[in-house]
TORKE-324205 format. One record per residue (C-alpha): chain; residue in one letter; residue number from 1; x, y, z. Coordinates in Angstrom, 2 decimals, always signed. Each point is the difference from the previous one (the first is absolute). Layout:
! TORKE-324205
@chain: A&resn: A&resi: NUM&c1: X&c2: Y&c3: Z
...
This chain:
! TORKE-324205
@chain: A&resn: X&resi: 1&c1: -33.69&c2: +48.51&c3: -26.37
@chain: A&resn: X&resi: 2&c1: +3.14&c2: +1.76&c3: -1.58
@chain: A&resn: X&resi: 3&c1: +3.48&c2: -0.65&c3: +1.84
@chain: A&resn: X&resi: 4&c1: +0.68&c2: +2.49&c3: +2.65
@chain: A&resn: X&resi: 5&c1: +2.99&c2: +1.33&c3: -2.46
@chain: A&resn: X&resi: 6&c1: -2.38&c2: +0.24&c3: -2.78
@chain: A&resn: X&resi: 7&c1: -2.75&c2: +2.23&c3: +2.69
@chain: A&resn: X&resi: 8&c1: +3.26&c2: +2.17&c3: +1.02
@chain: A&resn: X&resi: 9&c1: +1.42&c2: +0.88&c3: -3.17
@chain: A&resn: X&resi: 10&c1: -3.67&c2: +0.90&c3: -0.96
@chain: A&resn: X&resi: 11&c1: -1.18&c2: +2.20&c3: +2.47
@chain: A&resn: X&resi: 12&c1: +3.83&c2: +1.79&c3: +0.28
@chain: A&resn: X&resi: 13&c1: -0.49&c2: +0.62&c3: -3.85
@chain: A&resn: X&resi: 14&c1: -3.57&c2: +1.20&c3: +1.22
@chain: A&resn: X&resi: 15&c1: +1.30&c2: +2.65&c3: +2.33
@chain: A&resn: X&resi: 16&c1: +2.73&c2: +1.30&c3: -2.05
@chain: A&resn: X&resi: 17&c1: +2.62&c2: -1.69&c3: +1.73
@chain: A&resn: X&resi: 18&c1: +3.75&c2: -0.59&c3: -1.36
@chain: A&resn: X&resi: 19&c1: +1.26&c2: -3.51&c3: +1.10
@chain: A&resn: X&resi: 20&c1: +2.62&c2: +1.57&c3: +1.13
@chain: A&resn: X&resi: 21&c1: -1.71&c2: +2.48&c3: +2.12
@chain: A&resn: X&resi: 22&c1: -2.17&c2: -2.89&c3: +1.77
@chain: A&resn: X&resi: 23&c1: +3.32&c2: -1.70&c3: +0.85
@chain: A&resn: X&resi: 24&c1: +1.68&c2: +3.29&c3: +1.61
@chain: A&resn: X&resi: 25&c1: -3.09&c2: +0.70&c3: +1.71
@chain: A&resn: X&resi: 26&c1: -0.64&c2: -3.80&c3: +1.61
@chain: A&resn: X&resi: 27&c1: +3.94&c2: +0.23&c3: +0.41
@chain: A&resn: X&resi: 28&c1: +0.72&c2: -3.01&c3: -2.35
@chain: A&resn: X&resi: 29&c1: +2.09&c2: -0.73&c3: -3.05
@chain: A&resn: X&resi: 30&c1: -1.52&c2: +0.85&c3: -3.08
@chain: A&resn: X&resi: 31&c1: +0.87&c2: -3.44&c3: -0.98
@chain: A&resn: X&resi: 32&c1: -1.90&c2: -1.79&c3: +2.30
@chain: A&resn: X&resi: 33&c1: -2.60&c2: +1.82&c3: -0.77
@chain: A&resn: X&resi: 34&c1: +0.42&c2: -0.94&c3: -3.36
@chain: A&resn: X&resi: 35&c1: +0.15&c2: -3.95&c3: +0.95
@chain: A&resn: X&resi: 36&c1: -3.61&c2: +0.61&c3: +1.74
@chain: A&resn: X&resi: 37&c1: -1.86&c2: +1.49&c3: -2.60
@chain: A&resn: X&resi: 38&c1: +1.12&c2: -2.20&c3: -2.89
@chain: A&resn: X&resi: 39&c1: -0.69&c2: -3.14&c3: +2.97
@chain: A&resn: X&resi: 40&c1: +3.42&c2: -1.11&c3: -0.09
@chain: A&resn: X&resi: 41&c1: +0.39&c2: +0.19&c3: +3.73
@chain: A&resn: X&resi: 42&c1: -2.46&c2: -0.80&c3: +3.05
@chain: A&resn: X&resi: 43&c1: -0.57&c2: +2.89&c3: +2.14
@chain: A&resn: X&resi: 44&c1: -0.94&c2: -0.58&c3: +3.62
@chain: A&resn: X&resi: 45&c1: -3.02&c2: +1.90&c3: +1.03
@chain: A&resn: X&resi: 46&c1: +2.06&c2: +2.55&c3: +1.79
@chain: A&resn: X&resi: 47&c1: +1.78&c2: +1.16&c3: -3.30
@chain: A&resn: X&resi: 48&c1: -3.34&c2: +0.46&c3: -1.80
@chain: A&resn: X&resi: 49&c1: -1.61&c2: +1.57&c3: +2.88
@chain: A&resn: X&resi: 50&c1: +3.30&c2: +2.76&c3: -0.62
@chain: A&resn: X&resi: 51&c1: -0.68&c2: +0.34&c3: -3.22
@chain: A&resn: X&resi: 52&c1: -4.15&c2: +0.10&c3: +0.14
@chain: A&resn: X&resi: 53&c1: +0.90&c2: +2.94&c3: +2.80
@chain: A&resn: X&resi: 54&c1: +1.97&c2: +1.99&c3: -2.65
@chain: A&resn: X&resi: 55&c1: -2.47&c2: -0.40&c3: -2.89
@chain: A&resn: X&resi: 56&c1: -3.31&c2: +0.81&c3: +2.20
@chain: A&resn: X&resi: 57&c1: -2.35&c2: -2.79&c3: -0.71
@chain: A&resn: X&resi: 58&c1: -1.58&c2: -3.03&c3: +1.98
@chain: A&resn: X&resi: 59&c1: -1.18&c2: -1.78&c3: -2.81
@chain: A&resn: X&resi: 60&c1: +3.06&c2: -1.92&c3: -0.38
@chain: A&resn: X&resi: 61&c1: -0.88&c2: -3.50&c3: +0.75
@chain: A&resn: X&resi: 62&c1: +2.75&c2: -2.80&c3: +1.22
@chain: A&resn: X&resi: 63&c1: -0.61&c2: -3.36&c3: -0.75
@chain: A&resn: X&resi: 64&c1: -0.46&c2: -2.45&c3: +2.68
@chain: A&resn: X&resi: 65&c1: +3.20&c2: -1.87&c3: -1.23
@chain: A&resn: X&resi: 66&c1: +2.78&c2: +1.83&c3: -1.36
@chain: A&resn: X&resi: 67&c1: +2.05&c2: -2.65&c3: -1.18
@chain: A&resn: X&resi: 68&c1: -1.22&c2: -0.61&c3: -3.57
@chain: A&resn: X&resi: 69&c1: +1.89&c2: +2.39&c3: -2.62
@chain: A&resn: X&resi: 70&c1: -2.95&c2: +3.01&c3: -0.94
@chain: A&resn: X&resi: 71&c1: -0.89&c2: +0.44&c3: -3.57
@chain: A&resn: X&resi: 72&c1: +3.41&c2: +1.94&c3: -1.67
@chain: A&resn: X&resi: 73&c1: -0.82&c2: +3.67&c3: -1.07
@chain: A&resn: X&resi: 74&c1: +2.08&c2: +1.58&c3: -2.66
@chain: A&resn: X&resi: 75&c1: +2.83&c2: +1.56&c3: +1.02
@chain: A&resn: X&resi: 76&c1: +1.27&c2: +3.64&c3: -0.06
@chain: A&resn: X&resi: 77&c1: +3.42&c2: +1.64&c3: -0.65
@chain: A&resn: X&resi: 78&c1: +0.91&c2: +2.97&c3: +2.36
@chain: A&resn: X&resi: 79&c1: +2.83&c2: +2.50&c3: -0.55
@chain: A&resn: X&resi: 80&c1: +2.29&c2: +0.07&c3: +2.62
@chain: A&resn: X&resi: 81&c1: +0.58&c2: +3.37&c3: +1.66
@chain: A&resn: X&resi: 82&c1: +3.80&c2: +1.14&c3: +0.16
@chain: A&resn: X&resi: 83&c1: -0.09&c2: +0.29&c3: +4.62
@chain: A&resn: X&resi: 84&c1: +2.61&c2: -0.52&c3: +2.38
@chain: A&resn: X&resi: 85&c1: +0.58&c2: -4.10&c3: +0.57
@chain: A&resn: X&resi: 86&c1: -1.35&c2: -0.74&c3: +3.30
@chain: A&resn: X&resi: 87&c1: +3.07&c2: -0.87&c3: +2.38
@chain: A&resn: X&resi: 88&c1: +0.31&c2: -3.97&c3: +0.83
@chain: A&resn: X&resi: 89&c1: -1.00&c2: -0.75&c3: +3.51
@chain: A&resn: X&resi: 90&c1: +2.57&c2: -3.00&c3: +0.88
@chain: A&resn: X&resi: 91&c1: -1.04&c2: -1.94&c3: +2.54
@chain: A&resn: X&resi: 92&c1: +2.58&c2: -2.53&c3: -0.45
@chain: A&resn: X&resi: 93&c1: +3.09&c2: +1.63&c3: -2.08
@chain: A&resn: X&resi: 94&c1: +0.12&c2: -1.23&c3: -3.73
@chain: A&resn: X&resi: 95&c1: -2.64&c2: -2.83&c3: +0.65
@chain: A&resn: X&resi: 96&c1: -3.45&c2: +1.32&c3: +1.22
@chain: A&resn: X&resi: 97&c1: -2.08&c2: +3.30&c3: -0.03
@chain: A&resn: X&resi: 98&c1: -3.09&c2: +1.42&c3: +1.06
@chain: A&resn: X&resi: 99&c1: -2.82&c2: -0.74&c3: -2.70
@chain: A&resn: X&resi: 100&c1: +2.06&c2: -2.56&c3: -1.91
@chain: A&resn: X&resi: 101&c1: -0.20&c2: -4.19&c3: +0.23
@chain: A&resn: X&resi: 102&c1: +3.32&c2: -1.55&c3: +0.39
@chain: A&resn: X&resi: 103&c1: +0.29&c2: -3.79&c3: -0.93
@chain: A&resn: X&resi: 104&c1: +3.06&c2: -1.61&c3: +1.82
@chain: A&resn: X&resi: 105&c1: +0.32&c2: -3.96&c3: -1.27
@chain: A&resn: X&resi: 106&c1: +1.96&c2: -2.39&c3: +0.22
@chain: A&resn: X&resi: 107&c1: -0.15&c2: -4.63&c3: +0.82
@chain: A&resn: X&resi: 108&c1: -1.21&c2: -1.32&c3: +2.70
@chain: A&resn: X&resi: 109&c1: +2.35&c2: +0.14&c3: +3.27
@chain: A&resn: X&resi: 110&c1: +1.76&c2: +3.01&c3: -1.77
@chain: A&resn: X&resi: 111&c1: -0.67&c2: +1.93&c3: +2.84
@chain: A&resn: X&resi: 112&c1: -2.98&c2: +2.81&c3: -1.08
@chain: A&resn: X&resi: 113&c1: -2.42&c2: +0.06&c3: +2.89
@chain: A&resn: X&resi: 114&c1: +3.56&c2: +0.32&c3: +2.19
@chain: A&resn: X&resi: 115&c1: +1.06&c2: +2.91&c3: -1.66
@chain: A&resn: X&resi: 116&c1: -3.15&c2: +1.91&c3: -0.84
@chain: A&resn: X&resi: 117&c1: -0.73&c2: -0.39&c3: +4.04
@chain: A&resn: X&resi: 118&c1: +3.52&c2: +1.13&c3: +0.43
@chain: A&resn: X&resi: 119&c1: -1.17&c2: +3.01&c3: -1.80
@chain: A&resn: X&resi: 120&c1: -3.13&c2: +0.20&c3: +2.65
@chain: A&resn: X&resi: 121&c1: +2.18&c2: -0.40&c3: +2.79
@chain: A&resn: X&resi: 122&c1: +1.80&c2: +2.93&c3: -0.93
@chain: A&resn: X&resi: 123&c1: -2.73&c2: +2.49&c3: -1.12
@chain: A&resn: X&resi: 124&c1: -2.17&c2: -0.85&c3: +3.15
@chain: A&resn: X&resi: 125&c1: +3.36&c2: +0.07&c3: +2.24
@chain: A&resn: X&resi: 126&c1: +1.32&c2: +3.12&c3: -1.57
@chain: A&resn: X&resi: 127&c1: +2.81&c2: -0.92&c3: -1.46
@chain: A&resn: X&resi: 128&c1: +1.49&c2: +1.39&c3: -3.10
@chain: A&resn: X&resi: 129&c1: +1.84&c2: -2.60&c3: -1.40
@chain: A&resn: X&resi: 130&c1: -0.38&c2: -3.98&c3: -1.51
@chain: A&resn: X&resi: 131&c1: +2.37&c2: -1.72&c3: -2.20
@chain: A&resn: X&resi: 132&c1: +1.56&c2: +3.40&c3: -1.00
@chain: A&resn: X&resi: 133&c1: -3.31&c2: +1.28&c3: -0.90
@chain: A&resn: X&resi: 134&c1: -1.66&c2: +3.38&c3: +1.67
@chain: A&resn: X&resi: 135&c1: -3.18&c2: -0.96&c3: +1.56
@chain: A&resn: X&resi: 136&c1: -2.36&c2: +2.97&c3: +1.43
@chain: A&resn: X&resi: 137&c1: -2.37&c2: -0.24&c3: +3.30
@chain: A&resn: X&resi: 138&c1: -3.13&c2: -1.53&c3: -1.04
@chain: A&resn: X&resi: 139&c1: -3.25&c2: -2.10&c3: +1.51
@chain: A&resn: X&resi: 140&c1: +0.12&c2: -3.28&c3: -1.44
@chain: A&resn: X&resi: 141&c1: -2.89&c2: -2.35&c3: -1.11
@chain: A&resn: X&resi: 142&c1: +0.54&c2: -3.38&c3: -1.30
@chain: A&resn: X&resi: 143&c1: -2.28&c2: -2.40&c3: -1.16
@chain: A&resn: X&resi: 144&c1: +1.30&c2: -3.61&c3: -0.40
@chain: A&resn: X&resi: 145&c1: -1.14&c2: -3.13&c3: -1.52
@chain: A&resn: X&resi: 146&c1: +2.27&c2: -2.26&c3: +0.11
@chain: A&resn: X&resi: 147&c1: +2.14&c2: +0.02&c3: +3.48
@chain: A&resn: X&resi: 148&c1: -1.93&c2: -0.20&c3: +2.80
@chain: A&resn: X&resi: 149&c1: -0.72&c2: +1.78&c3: +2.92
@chain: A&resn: X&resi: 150&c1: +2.52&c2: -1.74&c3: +1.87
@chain: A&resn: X&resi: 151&c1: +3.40&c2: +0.28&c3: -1.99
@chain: A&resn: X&resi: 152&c1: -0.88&c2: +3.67&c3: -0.78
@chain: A&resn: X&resi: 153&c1: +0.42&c2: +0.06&c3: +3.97
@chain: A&resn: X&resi: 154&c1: +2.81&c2: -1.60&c3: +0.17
@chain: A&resn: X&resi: 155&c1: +1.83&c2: +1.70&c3: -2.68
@chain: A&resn: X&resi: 156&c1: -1.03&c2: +3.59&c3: +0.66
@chain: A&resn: X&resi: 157&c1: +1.59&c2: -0.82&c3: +3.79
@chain: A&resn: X&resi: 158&c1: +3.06&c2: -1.00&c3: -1.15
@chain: A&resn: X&resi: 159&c1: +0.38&c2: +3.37&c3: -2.09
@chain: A&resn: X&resi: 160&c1: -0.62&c2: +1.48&c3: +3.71
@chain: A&resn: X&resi: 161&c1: -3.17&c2: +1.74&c3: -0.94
@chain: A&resn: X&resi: 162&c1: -1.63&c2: +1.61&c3: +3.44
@chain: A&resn: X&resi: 163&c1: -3.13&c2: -2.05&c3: +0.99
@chain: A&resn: X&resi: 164&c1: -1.65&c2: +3.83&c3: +0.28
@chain: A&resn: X&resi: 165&c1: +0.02&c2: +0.68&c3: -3.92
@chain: A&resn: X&resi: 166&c1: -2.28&c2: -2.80&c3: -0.49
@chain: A&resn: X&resi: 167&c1: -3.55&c2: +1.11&c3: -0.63
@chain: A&resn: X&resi: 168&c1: +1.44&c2: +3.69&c3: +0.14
@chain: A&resn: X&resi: 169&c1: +2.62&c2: +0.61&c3: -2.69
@chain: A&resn: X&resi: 170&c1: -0.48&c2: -3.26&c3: -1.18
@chain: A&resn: X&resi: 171&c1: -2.99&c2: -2.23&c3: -1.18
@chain: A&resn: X&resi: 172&c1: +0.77&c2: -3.62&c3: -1.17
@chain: A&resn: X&resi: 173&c1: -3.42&c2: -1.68&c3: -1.75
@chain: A&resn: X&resi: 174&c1: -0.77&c2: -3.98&c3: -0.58
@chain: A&resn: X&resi: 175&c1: -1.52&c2: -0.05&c3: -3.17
@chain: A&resn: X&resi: 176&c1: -2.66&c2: -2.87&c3: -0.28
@chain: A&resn: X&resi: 177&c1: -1.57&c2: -0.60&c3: -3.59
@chain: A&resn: X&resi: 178&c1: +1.00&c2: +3.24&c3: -0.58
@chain: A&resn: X&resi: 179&c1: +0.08&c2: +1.55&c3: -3.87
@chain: A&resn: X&resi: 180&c1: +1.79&c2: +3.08&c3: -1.00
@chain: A&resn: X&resi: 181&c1: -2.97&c2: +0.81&c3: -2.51
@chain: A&resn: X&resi: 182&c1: -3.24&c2: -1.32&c3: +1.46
@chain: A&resn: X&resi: 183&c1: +1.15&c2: +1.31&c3: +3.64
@chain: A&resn: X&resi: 184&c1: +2.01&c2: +3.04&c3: -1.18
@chain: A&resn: X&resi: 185&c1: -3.03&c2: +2.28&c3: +1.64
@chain: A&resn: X&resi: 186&c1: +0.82&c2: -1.79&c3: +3.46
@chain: A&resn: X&resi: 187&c1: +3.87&c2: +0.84&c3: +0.02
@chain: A&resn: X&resi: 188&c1: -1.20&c2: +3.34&c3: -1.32
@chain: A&resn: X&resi: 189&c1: -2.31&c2: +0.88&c3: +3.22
@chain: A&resn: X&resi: 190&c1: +2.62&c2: -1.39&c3: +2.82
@chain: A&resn: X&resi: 191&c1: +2.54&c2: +2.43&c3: -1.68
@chain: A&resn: X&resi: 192&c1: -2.69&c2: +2.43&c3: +0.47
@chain: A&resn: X&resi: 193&c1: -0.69&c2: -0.47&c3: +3.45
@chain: A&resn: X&resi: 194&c1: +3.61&c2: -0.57&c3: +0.49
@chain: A&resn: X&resi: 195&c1: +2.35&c2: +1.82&c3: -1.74
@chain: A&resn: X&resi: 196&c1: +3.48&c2: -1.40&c3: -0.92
@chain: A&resn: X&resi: 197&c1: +2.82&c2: +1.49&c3: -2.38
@chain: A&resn: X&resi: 198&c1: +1.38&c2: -3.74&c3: -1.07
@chain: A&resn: X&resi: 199&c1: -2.15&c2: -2.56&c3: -0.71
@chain: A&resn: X&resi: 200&c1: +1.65&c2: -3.35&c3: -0.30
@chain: A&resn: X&resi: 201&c1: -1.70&c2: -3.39&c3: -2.02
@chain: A&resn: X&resi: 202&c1: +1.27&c2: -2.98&c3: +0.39
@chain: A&resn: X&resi: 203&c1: -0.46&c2: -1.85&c3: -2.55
@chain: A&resn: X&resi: 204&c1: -1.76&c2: +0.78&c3: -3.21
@chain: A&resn: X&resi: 205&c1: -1.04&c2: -3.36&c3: -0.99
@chain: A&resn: X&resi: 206&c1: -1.07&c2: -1.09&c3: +3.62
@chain: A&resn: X&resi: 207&c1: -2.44&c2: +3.28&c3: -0.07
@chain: A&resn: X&resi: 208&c1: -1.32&c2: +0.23&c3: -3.31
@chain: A&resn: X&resi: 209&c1: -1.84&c2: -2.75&c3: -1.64
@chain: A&resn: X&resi: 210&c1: +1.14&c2: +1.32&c3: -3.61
@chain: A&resn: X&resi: 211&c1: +1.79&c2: -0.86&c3: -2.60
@chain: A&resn: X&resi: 212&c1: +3.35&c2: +1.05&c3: +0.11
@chain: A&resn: X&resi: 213&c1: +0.65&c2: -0.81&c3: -4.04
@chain: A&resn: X&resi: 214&c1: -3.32&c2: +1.82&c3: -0.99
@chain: A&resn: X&resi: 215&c1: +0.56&c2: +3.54&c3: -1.40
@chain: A&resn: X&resi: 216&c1: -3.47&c2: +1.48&c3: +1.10
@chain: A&resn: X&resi: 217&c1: -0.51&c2: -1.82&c3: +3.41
@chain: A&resn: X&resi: 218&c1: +4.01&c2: +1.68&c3: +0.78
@chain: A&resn: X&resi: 219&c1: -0.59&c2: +2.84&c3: -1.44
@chain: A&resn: X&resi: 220&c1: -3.32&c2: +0.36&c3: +2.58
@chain: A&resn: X&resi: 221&c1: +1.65&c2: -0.97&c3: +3.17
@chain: A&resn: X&resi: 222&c1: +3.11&c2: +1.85&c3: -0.43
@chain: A&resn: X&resi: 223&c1: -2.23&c2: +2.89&c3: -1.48
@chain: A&resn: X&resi: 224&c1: -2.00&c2: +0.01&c3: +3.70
@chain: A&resn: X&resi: 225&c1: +3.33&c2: -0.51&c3: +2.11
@chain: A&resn: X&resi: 226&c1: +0.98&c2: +3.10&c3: -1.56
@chain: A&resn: X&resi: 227&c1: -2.68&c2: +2.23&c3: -0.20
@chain: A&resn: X&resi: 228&c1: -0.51&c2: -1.10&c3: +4.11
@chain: A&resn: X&resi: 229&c1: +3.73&c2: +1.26&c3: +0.43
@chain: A&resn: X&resi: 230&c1: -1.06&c2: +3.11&c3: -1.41
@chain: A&resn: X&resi: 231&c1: -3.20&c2: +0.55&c3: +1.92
@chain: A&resn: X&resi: 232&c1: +1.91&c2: -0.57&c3: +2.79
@chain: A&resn: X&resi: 233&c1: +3.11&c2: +1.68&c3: -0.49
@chain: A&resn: X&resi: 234&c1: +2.06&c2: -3.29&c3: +1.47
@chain: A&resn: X&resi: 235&c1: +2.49&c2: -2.06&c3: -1.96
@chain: A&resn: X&resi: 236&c1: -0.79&c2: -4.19&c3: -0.71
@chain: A&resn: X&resi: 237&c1: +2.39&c2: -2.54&c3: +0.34
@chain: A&resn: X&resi: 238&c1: -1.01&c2: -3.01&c3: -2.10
@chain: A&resn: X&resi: 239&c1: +1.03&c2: -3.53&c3: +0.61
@chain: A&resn: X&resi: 240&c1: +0.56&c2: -2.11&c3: -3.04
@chain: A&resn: X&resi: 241&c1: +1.63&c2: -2.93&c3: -1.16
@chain: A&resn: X&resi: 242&c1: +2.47&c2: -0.88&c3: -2.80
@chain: A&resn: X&resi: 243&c1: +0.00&c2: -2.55&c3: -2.67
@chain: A&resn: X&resi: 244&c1: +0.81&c2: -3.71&c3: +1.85
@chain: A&resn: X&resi: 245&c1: +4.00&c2: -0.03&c3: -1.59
@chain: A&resn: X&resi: 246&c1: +0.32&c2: +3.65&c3: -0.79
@chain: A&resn: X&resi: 247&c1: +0.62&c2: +3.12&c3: +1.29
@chain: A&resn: X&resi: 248&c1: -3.27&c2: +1.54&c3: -2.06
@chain: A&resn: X&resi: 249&c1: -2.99&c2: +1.26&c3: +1.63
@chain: A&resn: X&resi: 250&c1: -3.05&c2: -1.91&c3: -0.90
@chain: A&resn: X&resi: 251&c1: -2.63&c2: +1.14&c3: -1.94
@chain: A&resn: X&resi: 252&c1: -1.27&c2: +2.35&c3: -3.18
@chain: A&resn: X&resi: 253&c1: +1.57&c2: +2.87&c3: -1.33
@chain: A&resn: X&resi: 254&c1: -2.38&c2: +2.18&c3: +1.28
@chain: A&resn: X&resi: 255&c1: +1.58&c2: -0.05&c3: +3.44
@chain: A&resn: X&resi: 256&c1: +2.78&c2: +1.67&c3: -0.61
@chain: A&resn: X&resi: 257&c1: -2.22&c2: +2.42&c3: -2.26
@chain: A&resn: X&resi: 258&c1: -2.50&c2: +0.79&c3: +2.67
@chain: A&resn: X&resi: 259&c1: +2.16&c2: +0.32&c3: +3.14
@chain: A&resn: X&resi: 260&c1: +2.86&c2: +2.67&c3: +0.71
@chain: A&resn: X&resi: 261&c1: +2.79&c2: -2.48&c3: +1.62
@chain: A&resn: X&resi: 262&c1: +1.37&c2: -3.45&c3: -0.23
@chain: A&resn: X&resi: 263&c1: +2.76&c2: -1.72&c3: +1.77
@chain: A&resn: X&resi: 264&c1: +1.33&c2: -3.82&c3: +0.09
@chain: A&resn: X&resi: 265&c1: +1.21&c2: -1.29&c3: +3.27
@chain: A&resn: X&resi: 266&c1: +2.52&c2: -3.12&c3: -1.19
@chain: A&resn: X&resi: 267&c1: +2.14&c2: -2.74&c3: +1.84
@chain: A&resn: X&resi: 268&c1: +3.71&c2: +0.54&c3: +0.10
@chain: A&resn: X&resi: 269&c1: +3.18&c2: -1.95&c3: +0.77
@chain: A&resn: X&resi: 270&c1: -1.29&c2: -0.55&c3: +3.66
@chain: A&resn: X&resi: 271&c1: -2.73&c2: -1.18&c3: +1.83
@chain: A&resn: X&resi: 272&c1: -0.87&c2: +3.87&c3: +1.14
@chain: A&resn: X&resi: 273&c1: +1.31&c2: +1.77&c3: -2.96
@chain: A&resn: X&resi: 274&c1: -2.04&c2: +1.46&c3: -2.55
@chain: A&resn: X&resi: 275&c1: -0.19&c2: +2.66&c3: -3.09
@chain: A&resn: X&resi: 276&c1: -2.89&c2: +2.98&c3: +0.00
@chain: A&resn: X&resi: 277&c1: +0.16&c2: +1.27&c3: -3.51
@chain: A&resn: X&resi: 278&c1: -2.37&c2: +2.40&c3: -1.81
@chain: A&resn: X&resi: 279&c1: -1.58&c2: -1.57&c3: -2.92
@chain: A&resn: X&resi: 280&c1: -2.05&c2: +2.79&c3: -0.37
@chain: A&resn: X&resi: 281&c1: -0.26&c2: +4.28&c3: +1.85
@chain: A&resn: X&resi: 282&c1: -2.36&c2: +2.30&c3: -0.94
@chain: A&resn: X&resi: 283&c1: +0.32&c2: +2.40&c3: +2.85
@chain: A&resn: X&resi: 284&c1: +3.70&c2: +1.31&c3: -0.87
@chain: A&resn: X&resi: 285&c1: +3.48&c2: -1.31&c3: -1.04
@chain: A&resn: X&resi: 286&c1: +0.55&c2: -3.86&c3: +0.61
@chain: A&resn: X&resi: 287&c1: +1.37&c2: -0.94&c3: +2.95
@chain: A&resn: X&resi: 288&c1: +3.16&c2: -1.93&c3: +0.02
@chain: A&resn: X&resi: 289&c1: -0.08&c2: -3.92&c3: +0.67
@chain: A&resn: X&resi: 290&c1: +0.61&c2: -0.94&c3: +3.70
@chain: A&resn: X&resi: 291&c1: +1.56&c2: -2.86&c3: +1.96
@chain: A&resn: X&resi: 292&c1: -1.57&c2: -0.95&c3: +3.05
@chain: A&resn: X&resi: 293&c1: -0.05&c2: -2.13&c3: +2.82
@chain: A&resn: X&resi: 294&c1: -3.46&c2: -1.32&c3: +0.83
@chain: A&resn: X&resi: 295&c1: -1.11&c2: -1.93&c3: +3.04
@chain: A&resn: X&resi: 296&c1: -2.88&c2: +0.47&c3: +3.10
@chain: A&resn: X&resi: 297&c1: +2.97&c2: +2.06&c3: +1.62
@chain: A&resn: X&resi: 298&c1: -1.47&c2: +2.73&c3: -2.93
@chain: A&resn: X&resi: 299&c1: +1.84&c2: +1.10&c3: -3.42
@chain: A&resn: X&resi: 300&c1: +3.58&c2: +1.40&c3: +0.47
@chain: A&resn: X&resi: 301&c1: +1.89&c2: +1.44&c3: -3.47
@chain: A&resn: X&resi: 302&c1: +3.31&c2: -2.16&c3: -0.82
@chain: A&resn: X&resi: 303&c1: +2.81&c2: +1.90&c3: -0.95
C-alpha cells in the first residue's frame, strides 16, 4: 500500500489542489505539508483526517503503524506569494511561540526542568514575568520522563503554585515506555481532548527511543513535534542534553535545521548560577545572553 504522503499528494493533484491551498484550508504550514507527502514526517491520524476533510475522499488508508518512514515521492517547488508575515504569537518573550518547538539544553543538574516549570508556574499563575523574560497566561501540559511524580511535587510547591491549577490550568504526565514517534498519535488525542497552549517534554532522550545522531530518525521526530505544534496552535518546550564536557547540544545537524529555537542552559561561577544563551532564533532577533540564579525557590535574573 503507498505511504499515506504518497495517497495525499495523489489524490490533492487529483482534485486540482495547490499544496498550498490544502495547507491554508486544513490551517497548516505549507511546509509540513510538504514533510507529509514526500514521508519525511509521521502524521498522527488527526492531521490526516484534516487534510482527507479538505481534499474530499475516504479512500485514504492509514497504516496500522505509522512509525516506519513511507516510500519518498518526488518533490515539488512552490512560488512563494508576496502576503503580509503573520505576526509572532510569543508565549514566552524571545524564547517560545505558538506553532514553533523550542529546544532549551543544557548538563545534567544545570537546572532545566526548574526553569522551564518556572515558566509553568508563571503562565498558569498569571504572571508576566521570569528571569527578565515576558511570559503570557497560558494552560500548561507537561509530560515528563525522567523526574518523577514526586519531585515534580515538590518543586512546583516550592515555586508556590496553587494546588487548584493542577488538573485545570495545568496537566503534568508520567511517561512510561513512552516514544515521541510510535506514540506521537496518543499525545496528539489528549491535546485534543484537552487543550493546552504550552506543551512541555521533559526529556527528549527519556521519550523517544531514536537516534539522536541519525539525520532521518531527527529529522522525523522533530518533523512530528512540529507539525503537532501547528495543529495545535501551542508552543513545545523540548528537554535535551549537551555533550558530557561541553556546552553543545547533542545530536545531528538536522536539529537545529528542523526546529525554530535553541538555547543552552550552562553552569557558572556558583553553585546556582548559570548562562541561557541563544545558539540558535528563528522567530525574530536573538535574544541577549542572560545570567540567572537557579534553584527549587524558581529562576530569578542576576544583575
Amino acid at each position: 500500500m503507498p505511504g499515506v504522503g504518497q495517497q495525499i499528494r495523489r489524490t490533492r493533484l487529483a482534485r486540482g489542489l495547490t499544496q498550498q491551498g490544502l495547507a491554508r484550508a486544513a490551517g497548516m504550514a505549507q511546509g509540513d505539508v510538504s514533510l507529509i507527502e514526500r514521508g519525511l514526517t509521521n502524521p498522527t491520524v488527526r492531521t490526516v483526517e484534516r487534510l482527507v476533510e479538505v481534499i474530499g475522499t475516504t479512500t485514504i488508508r492509514v497504516s496500522a503503524r505509522q512509525g516506519a518512514v513511507p516510500t519518498r515521492v518526488p518533490g515539488v517547488l512552490h512560488p512563494v506569494a508576496h502576503d503580509a508575515a503573520p505576526a509572532v504569537e510569543w508565549l514566552v518573550e524571545g524564547f517560545l511561540s505558538r506553532g514553533a518547538v523550542t529546544m532549551l539544553a543544557g548538563a545534567p543538574g544545570a537546572g532545566k526542568s526548574l526553569l522551564a516549570q518556572s515558566i509553568a508556574t508563571a503562565a498558569v499563575s498569571g504572571n508576566t514575568n521570569v528571569v527578565g523574560i515576558g511570559v503570557e497566561p497560558a494552560r500548561v501540559c507537561i509530560v515528563d520522563g525522567e523526574n518523577g511524580d514526586d519531585l515534580i511535587q515538590r518543586r512546583f510547591a516550592a515555586l508556590g503554585l496553587e494546588a487548584a491549577a493542577w488538573g485545570t490550568r495545568l496537566r503534568v504526565f508520567q511517561a512510561e515506555g513512552f516514544d515521541l514517534v510510535s506514540d506521537l498519535e496518543q499525545l496528539d488525542a489528549t491535546l485534543s481532548a484537552d487543550p493546552c497552549d504550552l506543551l512541555i517534554l521533559d526529556a527528549w532522550t527519556s521519550l523517544w527511543s531514536g537516534s539522536e545522531t541519525s539525520v532521518p530518525a531527527v529529522k522525523q521526530c522533530l518533523g512530528g513535534l512540529r507539525t503537532l505544534s501547528r495543529t495545535h496552535r501551542l508552543g513545545t518546550v523540548l528537554i535535551h542534553h549537551t555533550t558530557k564536557g561541553t556546552t553543545t547540544y547533542r545530536g545531528s545537524g538536522a536539529i537545529a535545521s528542523t526546529i525554530e529555537a535553541v538555547f543552552t542552559l550552562t553552569r557558572s561561577s556558583s553553585a546556582t548560577e548559570r548562562v541561557l544563551a541563544c545558539e540558535k532564533m528563528r522567530l525574530g532577533p536573538e535574544p541577549p545572553v542572560r545570567t540567572l540564579e537557579v534553584s527549587e525557590a524558581g529562576a530569578f535574573l542576576l544583575p
